[in-house]
N, C-alpha and C positions, 0 to 999 in steps of 0.2 A: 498053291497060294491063290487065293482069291482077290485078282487086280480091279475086280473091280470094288471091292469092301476098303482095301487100299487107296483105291484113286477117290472114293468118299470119305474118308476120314482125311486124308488129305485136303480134300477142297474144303471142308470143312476146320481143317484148322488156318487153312491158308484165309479164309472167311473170321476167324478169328481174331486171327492176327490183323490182318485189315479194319477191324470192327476195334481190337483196344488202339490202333493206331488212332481212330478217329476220334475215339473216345477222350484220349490223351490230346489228340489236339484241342478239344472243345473244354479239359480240364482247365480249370479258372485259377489263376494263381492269384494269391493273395498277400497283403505283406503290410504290417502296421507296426507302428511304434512311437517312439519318442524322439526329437532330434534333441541335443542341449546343447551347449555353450561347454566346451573343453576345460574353460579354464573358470569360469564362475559356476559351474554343472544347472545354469539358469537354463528352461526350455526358451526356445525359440521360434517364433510365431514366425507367420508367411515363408516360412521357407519354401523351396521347390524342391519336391520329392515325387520323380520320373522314371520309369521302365529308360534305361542308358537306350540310346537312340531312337527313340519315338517323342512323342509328347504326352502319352499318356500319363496324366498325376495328376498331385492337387496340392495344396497347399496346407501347412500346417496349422493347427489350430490355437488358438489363446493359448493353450497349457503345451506350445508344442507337439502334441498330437497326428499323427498322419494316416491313413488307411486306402490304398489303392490296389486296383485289381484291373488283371487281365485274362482274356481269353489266347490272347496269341502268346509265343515261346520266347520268353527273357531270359536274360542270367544273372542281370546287373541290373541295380538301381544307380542314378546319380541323382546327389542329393547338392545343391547351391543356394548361395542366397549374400546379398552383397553385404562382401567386406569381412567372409572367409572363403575358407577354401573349398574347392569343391572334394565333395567324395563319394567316390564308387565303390559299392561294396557289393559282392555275391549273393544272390540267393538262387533256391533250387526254382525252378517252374515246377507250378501243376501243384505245388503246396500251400498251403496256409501259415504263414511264419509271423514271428515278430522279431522287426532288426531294428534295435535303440541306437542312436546315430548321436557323436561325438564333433562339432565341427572347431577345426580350430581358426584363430582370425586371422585372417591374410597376413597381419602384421607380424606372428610367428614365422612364417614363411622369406621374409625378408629382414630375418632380423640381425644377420649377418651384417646386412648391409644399411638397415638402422644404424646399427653399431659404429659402421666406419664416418656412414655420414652426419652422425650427432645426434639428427629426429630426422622422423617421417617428412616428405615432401610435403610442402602445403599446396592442397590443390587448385588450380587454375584453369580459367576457363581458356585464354590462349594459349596456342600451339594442343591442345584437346583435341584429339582426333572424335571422341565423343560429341563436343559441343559443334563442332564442322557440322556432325551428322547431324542432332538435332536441330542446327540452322537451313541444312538440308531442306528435312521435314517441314519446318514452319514455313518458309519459300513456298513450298508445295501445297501448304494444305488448302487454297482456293481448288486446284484439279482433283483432289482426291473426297471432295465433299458433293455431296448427290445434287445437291444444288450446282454442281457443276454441270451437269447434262440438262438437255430441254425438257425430255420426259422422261419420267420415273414411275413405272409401278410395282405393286409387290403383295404378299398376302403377310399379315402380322398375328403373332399368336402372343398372346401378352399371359402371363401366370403371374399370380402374387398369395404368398403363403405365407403363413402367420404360425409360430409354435409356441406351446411352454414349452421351457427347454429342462431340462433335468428332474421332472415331477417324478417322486418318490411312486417307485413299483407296489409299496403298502398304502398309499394313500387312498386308494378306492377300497379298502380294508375297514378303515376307518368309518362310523356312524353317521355321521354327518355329508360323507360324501360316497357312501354304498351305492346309492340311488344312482348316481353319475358315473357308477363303474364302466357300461361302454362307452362311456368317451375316454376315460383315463387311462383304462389301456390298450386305447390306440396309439402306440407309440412305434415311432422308427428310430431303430439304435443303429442303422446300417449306412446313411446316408450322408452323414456327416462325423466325420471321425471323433468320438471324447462328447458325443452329445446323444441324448435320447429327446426326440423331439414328439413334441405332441402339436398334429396339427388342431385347428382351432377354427382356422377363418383361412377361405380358399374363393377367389377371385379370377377368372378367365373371361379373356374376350378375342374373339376371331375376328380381325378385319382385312377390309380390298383397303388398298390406297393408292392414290393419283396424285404426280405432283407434276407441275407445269410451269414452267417457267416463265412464259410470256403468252398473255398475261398471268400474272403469278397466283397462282390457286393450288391451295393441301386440299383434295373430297379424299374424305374416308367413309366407307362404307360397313356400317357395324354388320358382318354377316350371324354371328351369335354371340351373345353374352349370360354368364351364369356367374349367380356368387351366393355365397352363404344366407341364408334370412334365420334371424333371430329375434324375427318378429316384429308387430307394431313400435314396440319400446325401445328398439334400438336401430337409427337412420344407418342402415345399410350402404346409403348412395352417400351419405355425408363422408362416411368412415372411409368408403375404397376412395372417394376424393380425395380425401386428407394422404393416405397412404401412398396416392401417386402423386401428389407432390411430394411427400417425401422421397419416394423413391422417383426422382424424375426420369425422362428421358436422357439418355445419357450421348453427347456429342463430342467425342476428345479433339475432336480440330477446335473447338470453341476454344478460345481463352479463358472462359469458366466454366466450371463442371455446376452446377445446382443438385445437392445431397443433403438430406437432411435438412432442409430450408436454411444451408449454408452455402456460401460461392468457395468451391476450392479453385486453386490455379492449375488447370490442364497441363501436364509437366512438358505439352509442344506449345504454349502460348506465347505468343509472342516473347515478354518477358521472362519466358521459361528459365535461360541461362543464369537472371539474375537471382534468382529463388531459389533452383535446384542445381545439385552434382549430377552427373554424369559419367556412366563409364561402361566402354564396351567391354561385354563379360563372356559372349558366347558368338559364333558365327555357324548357324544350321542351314542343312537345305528341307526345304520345304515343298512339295507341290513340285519339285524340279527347279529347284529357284532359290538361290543362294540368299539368306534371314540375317540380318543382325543383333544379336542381343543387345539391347542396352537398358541396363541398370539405373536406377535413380534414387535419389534421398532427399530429401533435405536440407538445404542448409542450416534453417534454424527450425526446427525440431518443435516449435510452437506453434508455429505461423501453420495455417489452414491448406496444409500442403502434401500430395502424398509421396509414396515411395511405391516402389517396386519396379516392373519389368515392361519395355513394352520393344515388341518387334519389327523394326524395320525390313521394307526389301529395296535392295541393291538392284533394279531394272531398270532404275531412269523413272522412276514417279517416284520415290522415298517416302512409302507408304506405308502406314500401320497393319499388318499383318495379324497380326495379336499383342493385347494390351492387359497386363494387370496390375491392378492399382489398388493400393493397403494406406487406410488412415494409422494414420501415428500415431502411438496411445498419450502421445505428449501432449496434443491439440486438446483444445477448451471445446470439447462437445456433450452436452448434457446428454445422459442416458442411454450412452454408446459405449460398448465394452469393445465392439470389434465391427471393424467395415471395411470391404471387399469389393472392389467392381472386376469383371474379367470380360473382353470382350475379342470374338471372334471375327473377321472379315474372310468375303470369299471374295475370287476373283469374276469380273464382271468380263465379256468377251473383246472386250477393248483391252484387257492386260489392267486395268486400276481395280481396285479393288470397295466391296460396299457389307456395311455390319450385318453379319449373320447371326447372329446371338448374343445377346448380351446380358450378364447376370450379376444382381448384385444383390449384397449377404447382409445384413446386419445384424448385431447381437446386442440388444437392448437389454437395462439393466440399473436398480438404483444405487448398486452397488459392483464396483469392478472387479472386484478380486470374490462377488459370487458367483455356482456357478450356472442356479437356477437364472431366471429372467424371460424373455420373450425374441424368440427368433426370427428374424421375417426375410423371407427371398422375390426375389420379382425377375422371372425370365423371363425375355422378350424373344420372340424366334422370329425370324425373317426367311421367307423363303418365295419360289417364283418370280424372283426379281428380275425383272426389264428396264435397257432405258432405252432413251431415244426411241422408241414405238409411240408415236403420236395416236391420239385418240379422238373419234368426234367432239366437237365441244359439247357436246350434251350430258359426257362423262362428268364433266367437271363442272356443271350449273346445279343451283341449288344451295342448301347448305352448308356449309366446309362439313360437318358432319352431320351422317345419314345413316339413324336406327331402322332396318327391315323389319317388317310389321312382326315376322315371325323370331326376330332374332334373342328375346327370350324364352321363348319355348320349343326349345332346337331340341330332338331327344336323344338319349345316351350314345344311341347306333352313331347319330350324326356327328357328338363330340368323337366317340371311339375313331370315325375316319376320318374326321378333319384335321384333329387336334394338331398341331406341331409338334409337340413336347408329349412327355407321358410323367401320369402322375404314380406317385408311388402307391405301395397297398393301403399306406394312412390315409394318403390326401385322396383316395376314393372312395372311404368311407365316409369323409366331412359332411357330404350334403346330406345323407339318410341320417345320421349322428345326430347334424342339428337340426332337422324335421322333428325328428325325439325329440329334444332336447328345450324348440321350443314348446311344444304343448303339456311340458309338467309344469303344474301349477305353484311349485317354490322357485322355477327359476323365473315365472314370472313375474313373481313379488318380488327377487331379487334385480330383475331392469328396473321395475318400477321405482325401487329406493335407490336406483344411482342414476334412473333418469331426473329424478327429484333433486337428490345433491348434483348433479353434474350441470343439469341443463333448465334447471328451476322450473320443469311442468309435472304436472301428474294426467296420465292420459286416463279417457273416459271412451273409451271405442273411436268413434268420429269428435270429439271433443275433449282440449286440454286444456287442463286448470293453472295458472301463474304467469308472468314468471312471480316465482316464490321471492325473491328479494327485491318484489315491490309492494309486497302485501302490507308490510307494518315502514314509517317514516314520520320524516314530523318535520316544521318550519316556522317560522314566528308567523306566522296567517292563520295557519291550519292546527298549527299543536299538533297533538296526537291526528294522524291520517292511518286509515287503515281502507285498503283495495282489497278487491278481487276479481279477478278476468281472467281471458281464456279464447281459442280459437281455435277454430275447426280444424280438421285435417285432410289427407288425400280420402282417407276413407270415407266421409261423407258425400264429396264428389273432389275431381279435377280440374275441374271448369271456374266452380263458383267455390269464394273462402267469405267467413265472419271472421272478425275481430272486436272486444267487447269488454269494457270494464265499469264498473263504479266501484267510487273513493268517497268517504265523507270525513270530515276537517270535524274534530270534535271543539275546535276554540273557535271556527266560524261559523260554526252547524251548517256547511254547507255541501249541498250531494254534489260530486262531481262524475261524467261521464264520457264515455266514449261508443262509438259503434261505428263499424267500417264494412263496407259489402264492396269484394272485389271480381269480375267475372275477366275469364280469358279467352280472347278471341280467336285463340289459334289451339290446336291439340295439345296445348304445353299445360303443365302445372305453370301458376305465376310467377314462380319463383324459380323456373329453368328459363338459360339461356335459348333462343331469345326472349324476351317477354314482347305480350302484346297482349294488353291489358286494361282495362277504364275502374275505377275505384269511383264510389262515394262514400265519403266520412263525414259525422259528424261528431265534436268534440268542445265539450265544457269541462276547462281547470284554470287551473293556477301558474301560473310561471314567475318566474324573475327576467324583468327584462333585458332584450341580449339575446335570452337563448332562444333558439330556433324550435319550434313544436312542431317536431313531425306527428306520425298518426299516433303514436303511442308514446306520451311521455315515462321515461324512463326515472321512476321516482324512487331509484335504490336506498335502502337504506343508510347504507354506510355514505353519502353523497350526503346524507342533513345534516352531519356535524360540518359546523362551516366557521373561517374567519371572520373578523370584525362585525361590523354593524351590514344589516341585509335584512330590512325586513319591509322594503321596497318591492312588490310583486305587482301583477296583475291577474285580472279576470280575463279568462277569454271566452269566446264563443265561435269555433270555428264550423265552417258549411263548404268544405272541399268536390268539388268531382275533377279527377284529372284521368288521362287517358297516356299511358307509355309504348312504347313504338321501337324494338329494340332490331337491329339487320343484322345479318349474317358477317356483313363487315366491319361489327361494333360500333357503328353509327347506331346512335338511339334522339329520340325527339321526347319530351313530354309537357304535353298544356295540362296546364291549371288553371281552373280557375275559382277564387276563395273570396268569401263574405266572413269579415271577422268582425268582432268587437270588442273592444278593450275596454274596461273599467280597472280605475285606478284599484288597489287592495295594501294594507298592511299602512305607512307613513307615507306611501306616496300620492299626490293629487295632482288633477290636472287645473291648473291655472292658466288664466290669459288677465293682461292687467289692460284696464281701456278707460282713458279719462279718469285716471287716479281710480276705478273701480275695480275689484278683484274678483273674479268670476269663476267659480268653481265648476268644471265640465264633466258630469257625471260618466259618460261613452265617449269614445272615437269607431266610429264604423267607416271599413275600406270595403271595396269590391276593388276585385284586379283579377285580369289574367297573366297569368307568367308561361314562357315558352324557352324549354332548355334544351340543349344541343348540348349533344355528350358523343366525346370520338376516345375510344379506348380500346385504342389496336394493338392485336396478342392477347387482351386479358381473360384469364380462365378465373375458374371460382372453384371455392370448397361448396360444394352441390349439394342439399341437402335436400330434405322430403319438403320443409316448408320453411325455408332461409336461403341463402344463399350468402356468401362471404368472398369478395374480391382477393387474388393471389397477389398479393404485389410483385410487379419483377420492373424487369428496364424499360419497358415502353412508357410513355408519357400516359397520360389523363387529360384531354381538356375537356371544359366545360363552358360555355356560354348560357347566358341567363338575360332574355330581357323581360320588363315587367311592366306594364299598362295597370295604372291606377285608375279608376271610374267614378266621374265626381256625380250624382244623382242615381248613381243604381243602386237598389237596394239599400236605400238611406246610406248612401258612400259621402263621404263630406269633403275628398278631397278626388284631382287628378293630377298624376305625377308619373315619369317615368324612370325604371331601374335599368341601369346595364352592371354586369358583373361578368369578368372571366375571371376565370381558375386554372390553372397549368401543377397538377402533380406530377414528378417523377424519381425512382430510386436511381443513384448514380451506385455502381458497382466499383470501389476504389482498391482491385485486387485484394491484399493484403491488411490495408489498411479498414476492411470492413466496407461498412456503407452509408450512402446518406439518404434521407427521403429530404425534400423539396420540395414544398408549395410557394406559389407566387400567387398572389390574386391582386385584382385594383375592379372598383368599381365607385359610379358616378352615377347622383340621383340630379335627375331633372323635374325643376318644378319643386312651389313652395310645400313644403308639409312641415306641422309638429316634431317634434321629437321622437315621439313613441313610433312615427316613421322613417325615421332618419336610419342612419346605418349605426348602431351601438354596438360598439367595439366588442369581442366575447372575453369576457372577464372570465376568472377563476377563483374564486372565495374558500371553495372545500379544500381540502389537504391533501388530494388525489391527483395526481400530474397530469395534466390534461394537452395530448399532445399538438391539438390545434386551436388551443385557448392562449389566454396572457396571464400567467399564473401568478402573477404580483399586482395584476389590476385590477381594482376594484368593480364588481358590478353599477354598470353605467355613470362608470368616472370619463369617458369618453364619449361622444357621439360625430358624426361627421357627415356630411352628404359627395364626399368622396373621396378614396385612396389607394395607397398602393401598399401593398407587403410583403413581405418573405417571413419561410419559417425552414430553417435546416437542420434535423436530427440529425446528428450523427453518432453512427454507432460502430466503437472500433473493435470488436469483437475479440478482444484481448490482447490484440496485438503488442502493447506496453506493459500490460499487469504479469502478462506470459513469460515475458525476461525478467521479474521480481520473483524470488526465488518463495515467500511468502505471499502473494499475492495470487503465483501462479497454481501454486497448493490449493487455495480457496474456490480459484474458476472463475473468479469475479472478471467483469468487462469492463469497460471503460467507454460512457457514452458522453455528448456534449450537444447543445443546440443553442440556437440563438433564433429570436426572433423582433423584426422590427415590422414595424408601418408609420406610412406616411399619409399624412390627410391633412384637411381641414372642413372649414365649412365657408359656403358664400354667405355674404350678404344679406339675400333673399330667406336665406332659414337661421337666422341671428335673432333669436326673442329679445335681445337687449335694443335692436333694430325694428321690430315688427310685434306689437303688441296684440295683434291678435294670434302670435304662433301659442303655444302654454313652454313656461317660465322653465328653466331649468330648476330641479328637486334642490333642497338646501336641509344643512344639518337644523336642528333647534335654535342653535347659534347664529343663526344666517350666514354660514360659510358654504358656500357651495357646495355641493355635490359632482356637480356634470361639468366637463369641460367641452370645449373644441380642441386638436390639435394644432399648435403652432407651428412655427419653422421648422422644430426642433422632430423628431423620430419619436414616438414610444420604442425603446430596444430594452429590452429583458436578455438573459442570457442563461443557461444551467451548466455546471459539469456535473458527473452522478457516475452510479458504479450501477450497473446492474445484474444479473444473473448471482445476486445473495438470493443464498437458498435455491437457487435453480429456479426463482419465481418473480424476483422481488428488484424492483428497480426505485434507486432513491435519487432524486435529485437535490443541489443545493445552486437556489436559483436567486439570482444577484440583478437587481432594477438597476437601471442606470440614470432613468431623465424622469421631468417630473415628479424630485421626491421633496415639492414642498407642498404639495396637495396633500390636502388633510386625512389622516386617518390612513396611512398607504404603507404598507412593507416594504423596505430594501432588501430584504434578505429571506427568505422561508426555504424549508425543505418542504418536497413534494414525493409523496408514495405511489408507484405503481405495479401493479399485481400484472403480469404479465407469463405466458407460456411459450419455451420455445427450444432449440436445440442447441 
């Protein structure tokens, strides 16, 4: 016998065996199905479906749907979810199965003792061993927030992905969309269970961050950023703005969560208990470290609130561990089929714990029960996290954020080793896809006709023409008006912008103009945070007095269908150069200083009556400078290529404004001084929605006319004008100083949502009121002082113009908004004042408005 042919065939099996052992361990088990409801056989959404003692799983999908997988050896799944039972059922390891999962509701489980007791217990929050705990928690959550430590740093990986979700496998089949077939099937069917997702638009950014507590400074430092370009016709940097407000950062110690540009209630917010149920459902060890589950709902099932799971630990800090949070499909949210937060913490070497991941899902859609629509995720990863390591203060001077010269053009190598997260094989096609995709020439005529409907320009390389719904309009002065303008872009330069129109009035023949040269004094486009910038404009039209002319009158069409009698305007002539001055602390400055002049236009004149003689004043010419202070701490913007749009959230707005009149400069005829402040802010009222809030009062010093006086801002057109006086008439009021309020409020269903048809519809419920107070001295009373010019009078000789009395102008509206998921109507009720001629007590008001 040959031992040694034996003792190799031997090691060689013995090498075998060894080798399927390994193989077997590295086999992937797989396992998907369906959970449903036992007793209605409806699927069930957010369940939890887990490898039995691990955490490996995920959540089930809209249609009930699950799909999880492992590397390592299970035998059991356990499948929970509040308010039935839990269930464990077998599968093999190392296979591919599908296990359809029946759960039954907790209340089968006790229905013995249903029976004896009559009904179900009704749940309370005293004597709850649940609501102890998450009183717990809220006690705790100043220690358990990064704002707790002195210093904090960390590196952030932020992802945000975009899909059509269920796009038909034969659609790139089809004539019309052949040309587009690699993009269409680039699909992932793997990654979310019950969806085939096609990504679309892909977003990443690597950053350092430093936080310091005293004195208090966030610097983040952009190390790379990459996203999608679909070219000149579509603002890139506007869109990922938009999108990360929507998807904000997420803080569950906060008292509100910000989603969807909605506040939900954080289910550990202070108020938490009175909102939501509670119930511990599970106790795991974690990390060596004994986990609480506790479960959560709803109380009222309408209200802007979520559900699901979030994990406490038992060490003496009652800390968030892991969190997952599911919108209720019952909530008034436009355009949301299904939303998802899940978030991760790790432990920090102090024993508290700080967010290491966090991920949230949305599933967008005009329709809930389809299954196509638009899927979008935003993973943030957190990783390198230190605290308490103090830094030179040199770390933290400068900017609060700091773009590296080279941190968009980082190369593939650089994302492959830095990245945090990993994209799948779709989302690494995106950016070669739309490199294609932007230089064929029908998808470029496709932007350009929805940049035309969406955003009213048509771009010309470095030059765009509109906006388009200012082109055709009309007024009793001008008749028929018809515009055209337009304004350069980045592409011509970064530094310096035009802006440029003429309009001519076919009933006055007369041309009207505009032209504006803007240059930036810092490496910024003008229109990024922060600005530092000097403008000169000049501009010749029309107004109605009252309204404020900034550099481009906005002479929309749908705005010339107007109430009553208005054909009281003016000429202007204005000669602007100011110069803005924006900090890093949201302190911004800007001087102006303006040469205008007024000529009366349409019914109205300027009169002065002296010695029984009436004197007809063809001009009023001012020169003034004005200098404003502006503190808007926290406020971010929707960023675009050449706009910018303020985020509203909770911080206040002030504004201060004074203004220096110049009596001989520039043929000026008068000198007088303005003071004005402004205080906006949104009050966040939980549940009950929100309100915005402006207050302003200002006082003019020194004699002037009228046409200089402060004219109230009336509203004549039939469009709800939310910082106007919708039932006042154009300059029915003037005054040289007052005070005001204006408070929208918007209750974002909270009332229509318990109307069992109302809450069918989605409609909201909004209301505002607004007053002011004023008058006038003495010194600018033309009934007093015959050389000021007269107040405007009807044909009749019934006045026009008043002063205000003792009495308030107060207006008021309630209205419904979100008809149609667009549309907001008001029914607004005067209340003082209503024997002045010619005045509404009552109008409804239309506004066209977008949102979630």
């Amino acid at each position: 016998m040959d031992y040694k042919y034996l003792l190799k065939k031997f090691s060689l099996l013995v090498f075998a065996l060894l080798l399927t052992n390994a193989l077997l361990a590295q086999t992937t088990t797989v396992v998907s199905g369906t959970v449903n409801d036992a007793s209605t056989k409806k699927p069930l959404s957010y369940v939890t479906v887990v490898f039995a003692g691990s955490s490996i799983g995920a959540n089930t999908d809209s249609h009930g749907k699950f799909n999880i997988s492992t590397t390592q050896t299970f035998d059991h799944i356990k499948i929970s979810f509040v308010g039935y039972k839990d269930a464990v059922l077998p599968i093999v390891a190392g296979q591919t199965q599908v296990v359809n999962v029946r759960l039954f509701p907790q209340a089968q489980q006790l229905s013995t003792v249903t029976i004896k007791a009559g009904k179900k217990p009704k749940y309370r929050n005293k004597g709850n061993p649940a609501v102890e705990l998450i009183r717990q928690v809220i006690d705790h959550k100043p220690q358990n927030r990064p704002t707790a430590y002195d210093y904090v740093q960390y590196k952030e990986y932020d992802k945000m992905v975009f899909s059509f979700a269920n796009v038909s496998s034969t659609l790139s089949d089809k004539k019309f969309f052949h040309k587009y077939k690699f993009i269409i099937d680039n699909r992932d069917s793997t990654s979310v269970p019950g969806k085939s997702l096609l990504p679309v638009y892909l977003d990443e950014k690597l950053e350092d961050v430093y936080y310091r507590k005293s004195p208090s400074k966030t610097k983040t430092n952009i190390l790379a950023q990459k996203k999608v370009d679909f070219g000149a016709a579509v603002d890139a940097e506007g869109v990922s703005q938009y999108f990360k407000h929507m998807y904000a950062d997420i803080d569950i110690y906060q008292n509100s969560i910000f989603l969807m540009t909605n506040n939900f209630l954080s289910p550990i917010a202070a108020s938490g208990p009175t909102f939501y149920k509670y119930f511990i459902t599970d106790t795991l060890v974690i990390d060596g470290k004994k986990v609480v589950e506790l479960s959560f709902t709803p109380r009222n099932t309408t209200d802007l609130l979520f559900m699901g799971k979030i994990y406490i630990t038992l060490d003496g800090n009652y800390a968030v561990q892991k969190a997952r949070l599911y919108a209720n499909k019952n909530i008034n949210l436009n355009f949301v089929k299904d939303l998802n937060v899940d978030l991760t913490f790790e432990k920090n070497p102090d024993g508290r714990y700080h967010l290491s991941k966090n991920s949230m899902i949305a599933d967008f859609g005009f329709n809930k029960n389809k299954d196509g629509g638009l899927y979008g995720t935003r993973t943030v990863t957190f990783s390198d996290y230190k605290v308490n390591a103090p830094l030179p203060d040199s770390v933290y001077a400068g900017n609060e954020v700091t773009e590296l010269d080279n941190s968009s053009t980082r190369t593939d190598q650089y994302w492959t080793q830095n990245r945090l997260d990993t994209l799948t094989t779709a989302e690494s096609k995106v950016y070669k896809n739309t490199d294609s995709l932007r230089n064929m020439p029908s998808f470029k005529r496709l932007t350009d006709i929805a940049t035309i409907l969406l955003a009213g320009y048509k771009g010309f390389g470095w030059f765009e023409v509109g906006p388009a719904n200012t082109f055709y309009s009309f007024n009793p002065v001008e008749g028929l008006r018809l515009r055209l303008g337009g304004r350069t872009t980045p592409e011509l330069s970064t530094r310096y912008y035009f802006e440029t129109y003429a309009a001519y009035g076919f009933k006055d023949e007369k041309w009207k103009y505009f032209l504006s040269a803007t240059y930036s004094l810092n490496d910024k486009s003008i229109y990024k945070f922060p600005q530092n910038y000097i403008r000169a404009s000049y501009q010749k039209d029309v107004t109605i007095p009252g309204e404020d002319l900034q550099f481009v009158q906005e002479d929309n069409f749908l705005l010339s269908f107007k109430r009553g009698n208005n054909d009281k305007y003016l000429y202007n002539d204005f000669y602007r150069l100011n110069y803005v001055h924006e900090f890093d602390s949201h302190f911004s400055y800007n001087l102006t200083f303006t040469n205008r002049t007024q000529s009366p236009a349409g019914s109205l004149s300027f009169l002065t009556e002296q010695n029984g003689n009436t004197t007809n004043i063809q001009d009023l010419t001012t020169s003034e400078a004005n200098l404003q202070f502006r503190y808007a701490p926290g406020e971010q913007f929707y960023q675009g290529k050449i706009y910018r749009i303020p985020i509203p959230n909770a911080f206040p707005v002030y504004e201060l404004d004074f203004t220096q009149g110049f009596k001989d400069v520039l043929n000026s005829s008068y000198s007088y001084q303005k003071l004005h402040l402004q205080i906006d802010k949104r009050f966040y009222n939980s549940q009950f929605g929100f309100a915005d809030v402006r207050v302003e009062a200002a006082h003019i010093f020194g004699q002037v006319p009228y046409p200089l006086l402060n004219i109230f801002r009336a509203n004549q057109t039939y469009a709800y004008d939310l910082y106007s006086y919708n039932l006042m008439n154009f300059l029915e009021f003037v005054g040289d100083h007052y005070e005001s309020i204006n408070i929208d409020q918007h209750f974002q269903g909270f009332f229509f949502n318990k109307i069992p048809l109302l809450k069918k519809l989605k409609w909201r419920e909004v209301a505002s009121f607004k007053g002011i107070w004023g008058g006038l001295s003495d010194q600018n009373n033309p009934a007093l002082h015959s050389n000021l010019y007269q107040y405007p009078l009807y044909p009749d000789g019934r006045p026009i113009t008043y002063a205000l009395g003792s009495t308030p102008y107060i207006e008021a509206s309630v209205g419904i908004e979100n008809i149609f998921k667009f549309v907001r109507v008001d029914f607004v009720r005067r209340f003082t004042y209503l024997d002045n001629p010619d005045v509404a007590k009552y109008g409804v008001r239309v506004l066209v408005q977008f949102d979630f």
